[in-house]
N, C-alpha and C positions, 0 to 999 in steps of 0.2 A: 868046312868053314868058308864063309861069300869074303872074298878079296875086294875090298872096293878098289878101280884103277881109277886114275884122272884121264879128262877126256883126252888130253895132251899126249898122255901115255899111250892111246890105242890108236891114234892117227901114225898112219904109214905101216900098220902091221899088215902082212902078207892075209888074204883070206881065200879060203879053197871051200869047195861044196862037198857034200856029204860023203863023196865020190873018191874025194883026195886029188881030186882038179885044180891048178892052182886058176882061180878066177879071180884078183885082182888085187888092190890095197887101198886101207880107208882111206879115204881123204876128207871124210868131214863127218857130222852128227846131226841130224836133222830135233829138234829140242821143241814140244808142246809142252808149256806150263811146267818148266825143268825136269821133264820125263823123255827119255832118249823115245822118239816117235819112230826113227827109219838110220841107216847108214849109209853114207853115200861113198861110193866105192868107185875107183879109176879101172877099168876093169883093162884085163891082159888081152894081149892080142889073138891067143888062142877064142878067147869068146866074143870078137869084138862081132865077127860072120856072122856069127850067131844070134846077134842084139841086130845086125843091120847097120855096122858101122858105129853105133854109139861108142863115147870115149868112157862113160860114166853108167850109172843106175843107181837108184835109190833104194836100197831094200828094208823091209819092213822090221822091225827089231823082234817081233814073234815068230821070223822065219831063220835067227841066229841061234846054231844050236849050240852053241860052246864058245868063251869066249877065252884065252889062255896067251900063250905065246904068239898063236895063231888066232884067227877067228875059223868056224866051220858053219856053213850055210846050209840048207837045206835046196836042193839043187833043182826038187820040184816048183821052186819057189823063183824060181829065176823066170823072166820075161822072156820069152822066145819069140822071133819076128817067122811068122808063115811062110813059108816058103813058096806056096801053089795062094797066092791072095784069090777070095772067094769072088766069081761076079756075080752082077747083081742077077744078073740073067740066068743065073743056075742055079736048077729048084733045088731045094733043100730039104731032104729027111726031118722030121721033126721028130722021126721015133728015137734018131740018131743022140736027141740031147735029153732024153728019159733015160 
């Protein structure tokens, strides 16, 4: 049975990636034409490296895979900042993105 929550309800729940990571807590609801579009999440310090310092992200609501006491994310689905940024000077495989 679908539990409907108010949106009021799920702002400040804890959320973790598929992983059992704890990655952040909501802090808000991004709304197209009163359909939840993304979640905007305060994220933990554990991943802040990881983003490049971001305090936040917005993650898409098709990449929420549970929503309960917790939320649970899909972890492939998280933004990740490059580590080795590409220049422009270095040729690039093209078989690499087949």
């Amino acid at each position: 049975m679908l539990k409907i929550k108010k949106l009021s309800e799920v702002e400040g729940k804890n959320v973790y990636t598929s992983e059992g990571d704890f990655f952040g807590q909501i802090e808000g609801v991004n709304l197209v034409d009163n359909k939840i579009d993304g979640w905007k999440i305060r994220v933990g310090s554990g991943f802040m490296g990881m983003l490049g310092g971001a305090r936040g992200v917005v993650i898409p609501h098709n990449f929420v895979k549970a929503m309960g006491d917790v939320i649970v994310v899909n972890k492939a689905s998280l933004p990740v900042r490059d580590e080795e940024p590409m220049s422009s000077a270095e040729p690039m495989d093209m078989q690499e993105l087949v």
